[in-house]
C-alpha positions in Angstrom: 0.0 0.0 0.0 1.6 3.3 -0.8 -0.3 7.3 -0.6 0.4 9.2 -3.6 -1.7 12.0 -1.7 -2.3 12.2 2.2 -3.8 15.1 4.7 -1.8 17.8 5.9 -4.7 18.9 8.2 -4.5 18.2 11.8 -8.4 17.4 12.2 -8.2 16.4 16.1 -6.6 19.5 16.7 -9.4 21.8 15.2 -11.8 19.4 16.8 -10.6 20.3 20.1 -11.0 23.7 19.7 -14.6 22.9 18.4 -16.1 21.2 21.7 -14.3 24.1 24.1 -16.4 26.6 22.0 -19.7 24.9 21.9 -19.5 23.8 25.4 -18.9 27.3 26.6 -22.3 28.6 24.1 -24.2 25.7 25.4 -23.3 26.6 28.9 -24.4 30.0 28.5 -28.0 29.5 26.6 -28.8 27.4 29.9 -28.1 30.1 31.6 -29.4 32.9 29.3 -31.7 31.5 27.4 -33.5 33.1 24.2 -31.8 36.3 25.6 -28.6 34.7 24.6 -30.3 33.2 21.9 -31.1 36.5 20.4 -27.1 37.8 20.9 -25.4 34.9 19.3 -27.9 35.4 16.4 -26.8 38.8 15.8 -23.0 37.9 16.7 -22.6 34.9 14.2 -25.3 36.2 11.4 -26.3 39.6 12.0 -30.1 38.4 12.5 -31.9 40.4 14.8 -35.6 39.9 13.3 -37.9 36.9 14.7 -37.0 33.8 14.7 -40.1 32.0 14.0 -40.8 32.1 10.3 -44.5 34.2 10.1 -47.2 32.8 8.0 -46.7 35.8 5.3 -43.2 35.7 5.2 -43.2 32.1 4.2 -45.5 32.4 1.7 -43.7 35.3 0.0 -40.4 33.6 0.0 -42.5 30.5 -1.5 -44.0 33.1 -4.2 -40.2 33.7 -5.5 -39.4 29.8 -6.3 -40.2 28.8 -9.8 -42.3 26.5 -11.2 -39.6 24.3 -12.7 -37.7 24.9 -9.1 -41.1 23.6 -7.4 -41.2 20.7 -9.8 -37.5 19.4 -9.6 -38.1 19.6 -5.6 -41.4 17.5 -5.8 -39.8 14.9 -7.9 -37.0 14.7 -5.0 -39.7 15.0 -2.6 -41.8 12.1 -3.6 -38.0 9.8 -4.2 -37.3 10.2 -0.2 -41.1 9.9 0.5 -41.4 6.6 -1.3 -38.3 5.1 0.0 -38.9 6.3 3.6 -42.1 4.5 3.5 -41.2 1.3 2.4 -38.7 1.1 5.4 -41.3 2.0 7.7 -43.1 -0.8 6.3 -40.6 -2.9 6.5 -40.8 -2.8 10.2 -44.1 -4.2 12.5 -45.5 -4.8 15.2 -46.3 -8.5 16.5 -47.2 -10.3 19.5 -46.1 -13.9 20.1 -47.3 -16.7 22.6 -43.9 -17.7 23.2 -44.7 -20.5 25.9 -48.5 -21.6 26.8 -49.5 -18.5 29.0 -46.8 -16.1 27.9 -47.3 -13.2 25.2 -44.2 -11.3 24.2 -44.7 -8.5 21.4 -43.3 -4.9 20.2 -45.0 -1.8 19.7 -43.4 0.8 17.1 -44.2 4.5 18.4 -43.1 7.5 17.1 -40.8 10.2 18.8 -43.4 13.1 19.6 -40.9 15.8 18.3 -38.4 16.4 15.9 -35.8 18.8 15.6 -34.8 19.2 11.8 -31.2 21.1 11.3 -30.9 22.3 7.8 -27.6 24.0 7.0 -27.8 27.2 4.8 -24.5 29.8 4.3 -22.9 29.3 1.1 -25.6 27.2 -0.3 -29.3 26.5 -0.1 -29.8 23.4 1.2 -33.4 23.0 0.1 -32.9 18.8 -0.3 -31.5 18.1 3.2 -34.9 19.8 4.0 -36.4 17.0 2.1 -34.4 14.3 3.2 -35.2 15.2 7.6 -38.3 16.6 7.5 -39.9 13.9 5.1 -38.6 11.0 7.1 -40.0 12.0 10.0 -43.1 12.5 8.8 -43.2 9.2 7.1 -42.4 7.6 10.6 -45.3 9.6 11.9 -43.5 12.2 14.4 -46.8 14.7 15.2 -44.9 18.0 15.5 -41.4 19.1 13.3 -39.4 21.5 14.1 -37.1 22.9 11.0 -34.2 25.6 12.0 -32.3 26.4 8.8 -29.6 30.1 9.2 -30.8 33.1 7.5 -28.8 34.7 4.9 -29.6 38.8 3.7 -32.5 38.8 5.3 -34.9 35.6 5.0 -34.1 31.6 5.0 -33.3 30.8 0.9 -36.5 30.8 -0.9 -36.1 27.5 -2.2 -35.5 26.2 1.5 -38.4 27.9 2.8 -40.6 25.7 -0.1 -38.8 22.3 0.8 -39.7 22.6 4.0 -43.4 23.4 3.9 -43.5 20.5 0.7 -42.0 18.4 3.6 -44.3 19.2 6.5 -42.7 21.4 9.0 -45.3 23.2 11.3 -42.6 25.3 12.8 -39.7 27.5 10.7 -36.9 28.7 12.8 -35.1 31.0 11.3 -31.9 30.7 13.3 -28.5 28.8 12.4 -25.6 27.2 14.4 -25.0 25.8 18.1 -28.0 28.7 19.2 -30.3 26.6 16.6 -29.9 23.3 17.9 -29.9 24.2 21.5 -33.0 26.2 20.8 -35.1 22.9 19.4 -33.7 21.1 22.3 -34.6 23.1 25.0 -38.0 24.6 23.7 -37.3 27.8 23.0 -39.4 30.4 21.6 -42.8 28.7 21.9 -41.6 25.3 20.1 -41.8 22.3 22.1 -38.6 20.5 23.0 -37.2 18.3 20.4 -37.3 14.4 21.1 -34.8 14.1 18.6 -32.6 16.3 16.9 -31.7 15.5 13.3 -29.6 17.0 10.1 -26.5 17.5 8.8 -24.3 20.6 9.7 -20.5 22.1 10.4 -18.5 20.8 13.0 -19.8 23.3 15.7 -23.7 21.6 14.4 -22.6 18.0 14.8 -20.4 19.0 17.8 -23.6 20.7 19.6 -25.7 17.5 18.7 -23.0 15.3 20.6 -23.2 17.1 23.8 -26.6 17.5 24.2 -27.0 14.0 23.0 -28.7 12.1 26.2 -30.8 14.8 27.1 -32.2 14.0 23.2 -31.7 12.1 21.0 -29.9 12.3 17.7 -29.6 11.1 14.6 -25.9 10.3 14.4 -23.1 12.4 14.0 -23.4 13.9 10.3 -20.2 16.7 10.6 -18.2 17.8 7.4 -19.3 15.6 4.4 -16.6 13.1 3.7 -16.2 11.0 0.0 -14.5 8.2 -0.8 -14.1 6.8 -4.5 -13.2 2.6 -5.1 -11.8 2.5 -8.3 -9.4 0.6 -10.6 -7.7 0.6 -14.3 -11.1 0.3 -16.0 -12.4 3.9 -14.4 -12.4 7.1 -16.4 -9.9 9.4 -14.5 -11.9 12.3 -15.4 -14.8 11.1 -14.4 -13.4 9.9 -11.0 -11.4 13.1 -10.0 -15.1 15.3 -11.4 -16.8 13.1 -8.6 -14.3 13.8 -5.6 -14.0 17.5 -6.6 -18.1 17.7 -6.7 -18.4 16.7 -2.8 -15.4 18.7 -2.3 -17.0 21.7 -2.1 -19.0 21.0 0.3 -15.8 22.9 2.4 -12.6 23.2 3.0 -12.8 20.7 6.3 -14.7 18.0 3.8 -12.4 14.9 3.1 -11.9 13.5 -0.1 -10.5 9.9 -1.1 -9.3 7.7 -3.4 -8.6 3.9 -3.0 -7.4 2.2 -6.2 -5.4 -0.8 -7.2 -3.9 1.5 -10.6 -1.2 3.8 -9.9 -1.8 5.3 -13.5 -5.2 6.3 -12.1 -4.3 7.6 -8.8 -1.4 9.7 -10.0 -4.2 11.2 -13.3 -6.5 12.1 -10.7 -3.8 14.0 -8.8 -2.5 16.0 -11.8 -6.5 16.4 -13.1 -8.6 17.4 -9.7 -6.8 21.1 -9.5 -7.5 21.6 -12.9 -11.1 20.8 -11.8 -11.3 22.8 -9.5 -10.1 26.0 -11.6 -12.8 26.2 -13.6 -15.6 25.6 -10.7 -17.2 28.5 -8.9 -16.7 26.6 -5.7 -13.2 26.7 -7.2 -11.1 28.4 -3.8 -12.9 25.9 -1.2 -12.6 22.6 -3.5 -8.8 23.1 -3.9 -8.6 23.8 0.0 -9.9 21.1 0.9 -8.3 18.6 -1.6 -4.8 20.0 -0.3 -5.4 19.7 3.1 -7.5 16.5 3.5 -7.4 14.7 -0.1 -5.8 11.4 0.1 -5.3 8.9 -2.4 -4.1 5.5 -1.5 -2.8 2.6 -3.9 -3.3 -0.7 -2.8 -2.1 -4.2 -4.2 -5.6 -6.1 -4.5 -9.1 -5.0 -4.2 -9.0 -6.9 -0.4 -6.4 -4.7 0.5 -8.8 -1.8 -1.1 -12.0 -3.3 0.7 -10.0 -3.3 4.0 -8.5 0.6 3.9 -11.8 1.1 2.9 -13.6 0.1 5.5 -10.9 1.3 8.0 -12.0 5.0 6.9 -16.2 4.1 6.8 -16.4 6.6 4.4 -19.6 8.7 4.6 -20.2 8.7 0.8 -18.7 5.6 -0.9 -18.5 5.2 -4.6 -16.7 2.2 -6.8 -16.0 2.8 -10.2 -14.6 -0.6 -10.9 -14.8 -4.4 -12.1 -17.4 -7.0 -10.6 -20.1 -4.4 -8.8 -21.2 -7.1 -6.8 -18.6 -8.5 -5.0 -17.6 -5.0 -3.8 -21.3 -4.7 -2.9 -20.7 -8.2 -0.8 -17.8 -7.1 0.9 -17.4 -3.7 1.8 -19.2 -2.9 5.2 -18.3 0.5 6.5 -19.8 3.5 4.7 -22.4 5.7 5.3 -24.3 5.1 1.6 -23.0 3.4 -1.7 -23.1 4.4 -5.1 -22.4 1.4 -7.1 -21.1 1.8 -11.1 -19.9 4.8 -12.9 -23.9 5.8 -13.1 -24.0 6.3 -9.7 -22.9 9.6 -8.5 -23.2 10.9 -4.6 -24.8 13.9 -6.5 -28.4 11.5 -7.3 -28.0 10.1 -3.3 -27.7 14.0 -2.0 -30.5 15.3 -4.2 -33.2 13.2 -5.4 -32.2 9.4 -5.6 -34.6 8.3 -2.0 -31.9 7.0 -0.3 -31.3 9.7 2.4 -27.9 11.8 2.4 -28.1 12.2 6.2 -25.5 9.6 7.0 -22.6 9.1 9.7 -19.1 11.1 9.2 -15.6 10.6 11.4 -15.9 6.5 10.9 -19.4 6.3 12.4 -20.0 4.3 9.3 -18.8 1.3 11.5 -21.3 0.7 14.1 -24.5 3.3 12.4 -26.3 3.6 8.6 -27.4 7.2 7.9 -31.2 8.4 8.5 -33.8 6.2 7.8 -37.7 6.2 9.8 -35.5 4.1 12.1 -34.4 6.9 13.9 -37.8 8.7 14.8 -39.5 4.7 16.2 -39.6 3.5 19.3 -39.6 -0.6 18.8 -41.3 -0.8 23.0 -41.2 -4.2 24.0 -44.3 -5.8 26.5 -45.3 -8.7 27.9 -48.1 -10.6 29.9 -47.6 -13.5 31.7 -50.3 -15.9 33.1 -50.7 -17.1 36.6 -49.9 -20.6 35.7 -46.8 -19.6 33.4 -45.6 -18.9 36.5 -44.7 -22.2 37.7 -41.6 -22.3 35.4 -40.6 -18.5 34.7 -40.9 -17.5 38.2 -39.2 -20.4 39.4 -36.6 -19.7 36.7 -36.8 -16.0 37.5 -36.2 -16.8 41.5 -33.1 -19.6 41.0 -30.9 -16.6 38.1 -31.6 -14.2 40.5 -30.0 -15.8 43.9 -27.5 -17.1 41.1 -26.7 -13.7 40.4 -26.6 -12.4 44.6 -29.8 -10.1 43.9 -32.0 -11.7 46.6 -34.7 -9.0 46.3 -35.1 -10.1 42.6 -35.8 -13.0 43.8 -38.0 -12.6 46.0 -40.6 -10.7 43.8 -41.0 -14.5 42.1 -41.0 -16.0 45.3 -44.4 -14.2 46.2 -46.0 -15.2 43.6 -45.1 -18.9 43.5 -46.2 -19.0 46.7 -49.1 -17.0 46.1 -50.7 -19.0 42.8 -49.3 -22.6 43.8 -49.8 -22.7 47.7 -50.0 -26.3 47.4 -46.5 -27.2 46.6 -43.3 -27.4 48.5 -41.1 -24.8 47.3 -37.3 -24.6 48.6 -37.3 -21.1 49.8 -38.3 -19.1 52.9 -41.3 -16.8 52.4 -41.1 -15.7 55.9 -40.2 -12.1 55.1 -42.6 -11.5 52.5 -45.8 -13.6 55.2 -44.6 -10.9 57.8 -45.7 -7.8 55.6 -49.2 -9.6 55.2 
């Protein structure tokens, strides 16, 4: 295995400096509340408007989208909704008579409240509205909470439609670590998020980590990451227009290459800056391919498979021979874009799979947003006086197995209790003196 290409970025260094700062905001919206919420508004975007988004204000951002906008985002719109709705179907409640007297089932409930993070800034992120918002409501959360920043003046237009297509029945117009903590503590009116959910920059994702156990969260979505598979067969062009495309998502967004042809790696090297010249997006793709772009060369596509899945990329594409043993045996990474018709570009926008998905190696032990993440699979069971005889009895026997006498005891009673008859080997003196 050689790199052609690694990082020069220290990345645990900047993250360090990340949690200090949103620990210290955090700290002080618990103490401050919307007061604070109101000064780090007008500190980090100059907002100093409302923050919930008015009925006529959204429907005069909503009057400036076009038709062919509106269209484009209901085709993406009805993808996600489709998709999202055969995986809650895919999941069901049962009940199951397990042993004669004993009924063991799952209910799947719905968090009441969602917290939907949409990023804004550079770009308008109208299809991460899409993605949060509609998978939440095809889980069946009752009340959605969107936050997206505000930029000159108003949420983007064509963010302000995705999210009403979606189902929000609350716009916040407010960005960053004040946005998050605002869903999660209830600020403004809104009712405290459940959940909070939605890609965002490192001081987003950071936030979401340390409030996560006084809610839940999706996963940790930070700085998109890409990684492209690829061997001799791949167009180089087409290979370094990929990485430089999720490049620009910014200049702390990794990009990779793993390939088994040093001809390819070292043509994508010499052709990505070149790319990235004639983008728009030009400055922050070439940023972050100098400081974070990697490309690796491996001697076999199992040595590929297992660098691979050491990074758990976020994004994962292969352009390369035999699609479906890579689809057998890669297992880390967030989504997967199979064959040179696959770009992360369909996933992001309008494919249905969600582009929510786990970043910094998450990959390994988490998939990316799905209904999943909104149900509650709540587990119950009945149990019938004479199932007692053997669970009770089982119950009582782990329990003094274990030193946890009191356990114990609680099955005790009741055999006791429903078969008075028989001789039992314990003493029930301590429960008969409470009669």
């Amino acid at each position: 295995m050689e790199w052609l290409k690694r990082r020069q970025l220290d990345i645990e260094s900047e993250g360090r400096k990340v949690r200090a700062a949103v620990e210290t905001i955090l700290a002080d919206i618990r103490a401050r509340g919307e007061e604070e919420v109101r000064a780090l508004a007008k500190r980090f975007d100059g907002w100093t408007g409302d923050f919930v988004l008015s009925e006529e204000k959204k429907r005069a951002l909503i009057a400036q989208v076009t038709e062919r906008e509106k269209a484009d985002l209901r085709f993406a719109h009805a993808q996600v909704k489709r998709f999202a709705q055969a995986q809650r179907a895919s999941i069901q409640e049962f009940e199951l008579e397990t042993e004669p007297g004993v009924v063991l089932g799952q209910r799947i409930i719905p968090v009441q409240c969602a917290g939907c993070y949409i990023p804004g800034g550079r770009y308008a992120h109208a299809a991460s509205a899409i993605m949060s918002i509609t998978t939440a409501k095809a889980a069946g959360v009752p009340y959605i909470i969107a936050a997206s920043p505000p930029k000159e003046g108003a949420i983007a237009a064509v963010t302000v439609f995705a999210m009403e297509l979606a189902g929000a029945d609350v716009i916040l117009e407010l960005g960053g670590v004040q946005a998050v903590a605002t869903m999660a503590f209830g600020l403004f009116g809104t009712q405290p998020a459940d959940i909070l959910i939605g890609p965002g920059n490192a001081y987003v994702a950071e936030a979401k980590r340390q409030l996560f156990g006084e809610v839940g969260i999706d996963l940790l979505a930070g700085p998109t990451e890409t990684a492209i598979i690829a061997d001799e067969t791949a167009d180089p062009m087409t290979v370094a227009i990929d990485l430089a495309s999720q490049a620009e998502h910014g200049v702390d967004s990794p990009a990779w290459l793993f390939t088994t042809s040093r001809a390819l790696g070292e043509a994508v090297v010499r052709l990505l800056p070149k790319i990235a010249a004639d983008m728009p997006s030009g400055d922050v793709v070439r940023a972050s391919w100098a400081n974070l772009g990697e490309v690796v060369v491996c001697d076999s596509r199992e040595e590929v498979c297992a660098i691979s899945d050491r990074y758990a990329s976020e994004h994962l594409q292969v352009i390369a021979r035999d699609l479906e043993w890579w689809r057998a045996n890669l297992k880390n990474y967030g989504s997967l874009f199979l064959g040179e018709g696959s770009t992360v570009t369909h996933g992001d926008k309008c494919s249905g799979t969600n582009h929510i998905l786990p970043t910094r190696r998450a990959a390994r032990y988490t998939g990316g947003l799905s209904v999943m993440k909104f149900l509650k699979v709540l587990t119950w069971q009945r149990l019938s006086e004479g199932a007692n005889r053997a669970f009770s009895a089982a119950g009582s026997r782990i329990s003094r197995l274990e030193g946890m006498d009191g356990h114990a005891r609680a099955c005790d009673w009741r055999l006791r209790k429903y078969f008075p008859e028989d001789d039992w080997d314990f003493d029930v003196a301590a429960q008969r003196r409470h009669e």
